[in-house]
Backbone as CSV, one residue per row, in Angstrom:
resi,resn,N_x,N_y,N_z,CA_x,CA_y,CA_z,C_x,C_y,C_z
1,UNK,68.137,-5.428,-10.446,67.968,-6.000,-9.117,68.764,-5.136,-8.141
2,UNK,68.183,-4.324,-6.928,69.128,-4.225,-6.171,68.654,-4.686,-4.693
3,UNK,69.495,-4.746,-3.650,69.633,-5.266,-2.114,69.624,-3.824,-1.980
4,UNK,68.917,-3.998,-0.349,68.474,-3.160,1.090,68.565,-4.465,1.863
5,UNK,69.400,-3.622,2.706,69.141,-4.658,4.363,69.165,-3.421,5.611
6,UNK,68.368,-4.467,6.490,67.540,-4.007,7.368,68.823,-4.867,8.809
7,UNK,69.929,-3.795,9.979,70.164,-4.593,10.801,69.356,-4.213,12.729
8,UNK,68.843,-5.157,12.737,68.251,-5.618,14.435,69.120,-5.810,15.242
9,UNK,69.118,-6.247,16.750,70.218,-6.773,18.037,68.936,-7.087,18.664
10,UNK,69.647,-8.204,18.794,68.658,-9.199,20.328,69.880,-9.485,21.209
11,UNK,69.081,-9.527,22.359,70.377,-10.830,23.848,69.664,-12.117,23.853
12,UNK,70.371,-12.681,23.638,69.605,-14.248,23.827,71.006,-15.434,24.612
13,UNK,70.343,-16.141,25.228,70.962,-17.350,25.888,70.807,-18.178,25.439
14,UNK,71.871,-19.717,24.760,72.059,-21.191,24.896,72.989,-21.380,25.324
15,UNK,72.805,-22.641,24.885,74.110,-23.714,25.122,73.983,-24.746,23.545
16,UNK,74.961,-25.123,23.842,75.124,-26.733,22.567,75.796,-27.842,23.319
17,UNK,74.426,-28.430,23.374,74.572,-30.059,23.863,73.476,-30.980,23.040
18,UNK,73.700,-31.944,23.031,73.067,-33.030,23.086,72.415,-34.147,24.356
19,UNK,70.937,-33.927,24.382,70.772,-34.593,25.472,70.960,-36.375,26.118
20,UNK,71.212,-37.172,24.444,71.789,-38.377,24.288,73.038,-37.962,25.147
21,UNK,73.924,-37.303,24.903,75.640,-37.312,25.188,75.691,-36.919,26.602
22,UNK,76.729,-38.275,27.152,77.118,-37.156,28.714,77.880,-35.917,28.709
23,UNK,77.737,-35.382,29.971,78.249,-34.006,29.847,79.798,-34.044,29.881
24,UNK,80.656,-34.961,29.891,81.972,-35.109,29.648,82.302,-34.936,27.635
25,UNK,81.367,-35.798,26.771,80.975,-36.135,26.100,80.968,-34.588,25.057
26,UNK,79.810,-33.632,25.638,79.285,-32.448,25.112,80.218,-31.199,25.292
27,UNK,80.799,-31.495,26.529,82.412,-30.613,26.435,83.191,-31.175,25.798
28,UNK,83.524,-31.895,25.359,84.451,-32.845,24.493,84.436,-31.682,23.075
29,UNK,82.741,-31.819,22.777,82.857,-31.546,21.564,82.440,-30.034,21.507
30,UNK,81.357,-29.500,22.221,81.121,-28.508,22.023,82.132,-27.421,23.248
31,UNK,83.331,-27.570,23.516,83.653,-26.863,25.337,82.915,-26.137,25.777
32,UNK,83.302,-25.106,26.187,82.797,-23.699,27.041,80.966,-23.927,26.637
33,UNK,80.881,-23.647,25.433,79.648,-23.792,24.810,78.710,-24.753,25.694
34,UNK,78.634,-25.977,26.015,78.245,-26.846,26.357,77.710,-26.667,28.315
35,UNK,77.903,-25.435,29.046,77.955,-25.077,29.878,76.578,-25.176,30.226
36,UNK,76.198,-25.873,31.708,75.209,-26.303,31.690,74.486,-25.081,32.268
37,UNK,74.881,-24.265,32.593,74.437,-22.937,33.384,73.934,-21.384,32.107
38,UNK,73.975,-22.160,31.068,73.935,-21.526,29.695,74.636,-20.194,29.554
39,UNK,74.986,-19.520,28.559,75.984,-18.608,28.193,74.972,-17.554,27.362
40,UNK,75.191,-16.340,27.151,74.867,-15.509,26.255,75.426,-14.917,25.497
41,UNK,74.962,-14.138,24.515,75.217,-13.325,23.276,74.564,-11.914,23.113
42,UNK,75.570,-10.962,22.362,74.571,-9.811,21.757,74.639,-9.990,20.297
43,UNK,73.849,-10.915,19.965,73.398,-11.140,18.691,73.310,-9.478,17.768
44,UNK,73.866,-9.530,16.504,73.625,-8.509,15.368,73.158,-9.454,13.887
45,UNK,71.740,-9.091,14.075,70.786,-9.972,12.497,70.946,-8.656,11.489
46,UNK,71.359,-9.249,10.251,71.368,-8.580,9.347,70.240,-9.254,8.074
47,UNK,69.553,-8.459,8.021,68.175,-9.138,6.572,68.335,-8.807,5.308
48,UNK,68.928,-9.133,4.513,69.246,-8.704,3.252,67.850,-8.820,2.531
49,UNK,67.655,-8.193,1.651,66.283,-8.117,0.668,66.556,-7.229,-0.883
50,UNK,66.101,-8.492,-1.573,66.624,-8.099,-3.089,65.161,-7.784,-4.126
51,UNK,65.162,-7.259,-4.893,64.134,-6.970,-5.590,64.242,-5.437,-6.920
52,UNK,63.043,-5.527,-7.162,62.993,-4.121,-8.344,62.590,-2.737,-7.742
53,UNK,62.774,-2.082,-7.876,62.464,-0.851,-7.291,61.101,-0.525,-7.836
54,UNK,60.027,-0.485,-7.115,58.783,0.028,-7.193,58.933,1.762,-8.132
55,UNK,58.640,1.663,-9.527,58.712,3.220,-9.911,57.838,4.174,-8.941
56,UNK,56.609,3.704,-8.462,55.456,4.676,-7.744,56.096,4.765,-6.016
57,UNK,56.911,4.314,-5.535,57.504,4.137,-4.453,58.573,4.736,-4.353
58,UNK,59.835,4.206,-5.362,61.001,4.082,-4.995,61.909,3.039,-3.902
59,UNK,60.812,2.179,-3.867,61.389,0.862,-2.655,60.873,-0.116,-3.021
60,UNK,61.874,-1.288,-2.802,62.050,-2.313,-2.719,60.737,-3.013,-2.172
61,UNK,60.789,-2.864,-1.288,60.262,-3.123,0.438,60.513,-1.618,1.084
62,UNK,59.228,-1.700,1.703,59.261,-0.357,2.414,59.459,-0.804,4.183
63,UNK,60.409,-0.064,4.214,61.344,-0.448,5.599,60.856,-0.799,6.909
64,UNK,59.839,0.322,7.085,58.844,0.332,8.206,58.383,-1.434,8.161
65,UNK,57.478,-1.818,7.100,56.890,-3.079,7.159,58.085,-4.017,6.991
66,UNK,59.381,-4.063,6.479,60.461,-5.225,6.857,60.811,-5.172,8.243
67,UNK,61.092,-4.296,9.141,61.190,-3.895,10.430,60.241,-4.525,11.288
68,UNK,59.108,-4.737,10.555,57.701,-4.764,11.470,58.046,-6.531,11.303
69,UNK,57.974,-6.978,9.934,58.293,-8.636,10.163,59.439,-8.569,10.591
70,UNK,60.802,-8.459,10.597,61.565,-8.948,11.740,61.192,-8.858,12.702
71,UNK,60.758,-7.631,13.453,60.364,-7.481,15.069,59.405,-9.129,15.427
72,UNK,58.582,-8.829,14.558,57.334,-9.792,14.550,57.826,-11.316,14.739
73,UNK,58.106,-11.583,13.732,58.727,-13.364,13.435,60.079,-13.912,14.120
74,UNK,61.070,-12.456,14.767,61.725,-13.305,15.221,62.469,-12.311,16.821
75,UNK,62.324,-11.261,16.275,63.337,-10.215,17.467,62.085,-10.523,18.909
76,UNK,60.477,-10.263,18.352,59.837,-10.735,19.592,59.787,-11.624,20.512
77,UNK,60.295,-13.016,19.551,59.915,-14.187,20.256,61.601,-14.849,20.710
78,UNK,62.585,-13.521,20.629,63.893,-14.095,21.097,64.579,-13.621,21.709
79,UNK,64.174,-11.943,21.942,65.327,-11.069,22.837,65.039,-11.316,24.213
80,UNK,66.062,-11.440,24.555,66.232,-11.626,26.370,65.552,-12.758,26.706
81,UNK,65.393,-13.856,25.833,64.836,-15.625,25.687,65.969,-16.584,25.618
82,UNK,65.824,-17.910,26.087,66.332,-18.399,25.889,66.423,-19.311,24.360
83,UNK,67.311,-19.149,24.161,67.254,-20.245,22.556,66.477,-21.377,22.867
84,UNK,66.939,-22.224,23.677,66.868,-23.549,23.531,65.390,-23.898,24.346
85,UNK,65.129,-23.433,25.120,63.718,-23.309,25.842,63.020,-22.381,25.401
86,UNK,63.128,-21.325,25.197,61.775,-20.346,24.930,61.240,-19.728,23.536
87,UNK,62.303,-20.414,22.452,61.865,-19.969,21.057,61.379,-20.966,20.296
88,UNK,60.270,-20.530,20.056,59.040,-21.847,19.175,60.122,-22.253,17.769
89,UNK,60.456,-21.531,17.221,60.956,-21.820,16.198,62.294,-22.594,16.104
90,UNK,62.888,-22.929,17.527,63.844,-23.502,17.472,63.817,-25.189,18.579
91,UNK,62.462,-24.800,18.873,62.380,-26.254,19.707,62.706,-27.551,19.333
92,UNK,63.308,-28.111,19.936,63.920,-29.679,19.367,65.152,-29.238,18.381
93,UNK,65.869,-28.343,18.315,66.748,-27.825,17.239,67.778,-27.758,18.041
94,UNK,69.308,-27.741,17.108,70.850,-27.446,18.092,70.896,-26.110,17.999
95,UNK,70.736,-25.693,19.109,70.998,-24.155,19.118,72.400,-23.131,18.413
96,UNK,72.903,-23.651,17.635,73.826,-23.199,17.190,73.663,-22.429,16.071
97,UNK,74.965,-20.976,16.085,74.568,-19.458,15.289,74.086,-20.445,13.652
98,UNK,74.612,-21.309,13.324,74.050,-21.357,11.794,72.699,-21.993,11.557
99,UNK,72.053,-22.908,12.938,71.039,-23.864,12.247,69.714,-22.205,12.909
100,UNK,70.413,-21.418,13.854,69.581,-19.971,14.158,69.313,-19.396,13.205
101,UNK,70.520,-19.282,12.434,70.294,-18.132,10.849,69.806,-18.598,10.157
102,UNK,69.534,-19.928,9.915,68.553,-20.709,9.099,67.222,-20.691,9.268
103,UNK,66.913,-20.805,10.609,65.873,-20.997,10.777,65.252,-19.366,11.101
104,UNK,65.927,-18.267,11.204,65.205,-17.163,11.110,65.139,-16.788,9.562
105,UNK,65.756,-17.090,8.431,65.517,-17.006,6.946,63.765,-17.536,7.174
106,UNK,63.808,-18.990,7.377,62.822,-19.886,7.287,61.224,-18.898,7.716
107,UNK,61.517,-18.019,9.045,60.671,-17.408,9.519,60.600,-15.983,8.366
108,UNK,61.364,-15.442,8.143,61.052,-14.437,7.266,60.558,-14.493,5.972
109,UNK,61.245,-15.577,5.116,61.429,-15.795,3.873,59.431,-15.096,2.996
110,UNK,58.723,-15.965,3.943,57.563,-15.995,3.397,56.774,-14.695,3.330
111,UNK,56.850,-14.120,4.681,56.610,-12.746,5.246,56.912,-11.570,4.306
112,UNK,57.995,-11.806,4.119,58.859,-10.939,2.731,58.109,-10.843,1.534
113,UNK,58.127,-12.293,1.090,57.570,-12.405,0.177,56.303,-12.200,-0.299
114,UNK,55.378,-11.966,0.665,54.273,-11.116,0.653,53.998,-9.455,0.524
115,UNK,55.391,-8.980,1.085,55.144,-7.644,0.402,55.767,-7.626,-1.069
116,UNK,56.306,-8.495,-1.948,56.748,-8.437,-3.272,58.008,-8.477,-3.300
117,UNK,58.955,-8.471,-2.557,60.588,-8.757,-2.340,60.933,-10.473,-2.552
118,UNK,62.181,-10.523,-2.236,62.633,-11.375,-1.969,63.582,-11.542,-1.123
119,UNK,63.681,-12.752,0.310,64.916,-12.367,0.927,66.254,-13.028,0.187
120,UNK,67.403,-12.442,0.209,68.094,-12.556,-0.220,69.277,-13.522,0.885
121,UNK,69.292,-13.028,2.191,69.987,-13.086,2.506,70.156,-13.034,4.741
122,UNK,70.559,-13.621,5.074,70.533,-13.453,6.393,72.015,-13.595,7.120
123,UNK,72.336,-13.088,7.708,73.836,-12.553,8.017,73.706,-12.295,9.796
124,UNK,73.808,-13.272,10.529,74.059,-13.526,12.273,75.130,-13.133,12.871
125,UNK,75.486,-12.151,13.450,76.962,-11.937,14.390,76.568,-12.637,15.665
126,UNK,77.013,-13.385,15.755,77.171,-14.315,17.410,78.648,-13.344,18.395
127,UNK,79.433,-12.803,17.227,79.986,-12.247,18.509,80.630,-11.005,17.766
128,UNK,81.723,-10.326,17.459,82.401,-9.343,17.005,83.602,-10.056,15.789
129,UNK,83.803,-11.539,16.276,84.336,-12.063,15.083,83.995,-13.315,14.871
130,UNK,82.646,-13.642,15.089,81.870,-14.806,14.479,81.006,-14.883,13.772
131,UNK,80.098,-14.928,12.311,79.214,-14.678,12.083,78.688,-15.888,10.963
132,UNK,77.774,-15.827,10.520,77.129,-17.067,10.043,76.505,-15.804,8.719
133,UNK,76.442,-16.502,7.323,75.481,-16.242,6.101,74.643,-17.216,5.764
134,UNK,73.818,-16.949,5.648,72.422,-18.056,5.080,71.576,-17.634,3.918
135,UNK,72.150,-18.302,2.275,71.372,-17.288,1.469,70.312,-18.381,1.378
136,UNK,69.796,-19.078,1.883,68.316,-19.978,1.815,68.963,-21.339,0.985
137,UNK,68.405,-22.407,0.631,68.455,-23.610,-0.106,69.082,-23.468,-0.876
């Protein structure tokens, strides 16, 4: 078995609130975060991908087409978007870096798995010393 990963950068904007909670309430719990004027990030996605090495290849996954599903399933529908309004995949969801890294596994996982890999692994920098791992279920 060995891992290849593939790393992307998006800019994306939320916040973390709850629309039940007043906004005294949502700074309480979430502070700064909770800013109703929303905040941004330079997101760094890291895609881990595990598998056998193709003898007629020499790859795993051939890079070009892992590149092409990230761009596809998630870097398209999120750079310079807002989390919480403009990404299908996160509508009705708490915008926060771990239920994100989850739910971009969720978007890849299958994609992957159609070229014969497996993802292994998804790895979110929200900032330079924040980051989230998501090895799936």
């Amino acid at each position: 078995m060995i891992y290849i990963t593939r790393r992307e950068r998006f800019n994306a904007a939320h916040k973390l609130f709850r629309e039940e909670w007043s906004q005294e309430k949502n700074a309480e719990v979430f502070g700064k975060c909770s800013n109703p004027n929303w905040h941004g990030h330079n997101y760094e996605l890291y895609v881990t991908v595990k598998g056998h090495v193709n003898p007629e290849t020499g790859f795993v996954i051939d890079l070009k087409d892992l590149r092409d599903i990230i761009n596809t399933r998630v870097i398209d529908k999120i750079d310079h978007k807002n989390v919480n309004l403009d990404v299908d995949f996160m509508k009705g969801k708490m915008a926060s870096t771990e239920v994100l890294a989850m739910e971009i596994f969720n978007q890849l996982n299958g994609p992957i798995k159609e070229q014969g890999a497996m993802l292994h692994a998804v790895k979110l920098y929200e900032t330079e010393n924040n980051f989230v791992e998501y090895f799936g279920d």
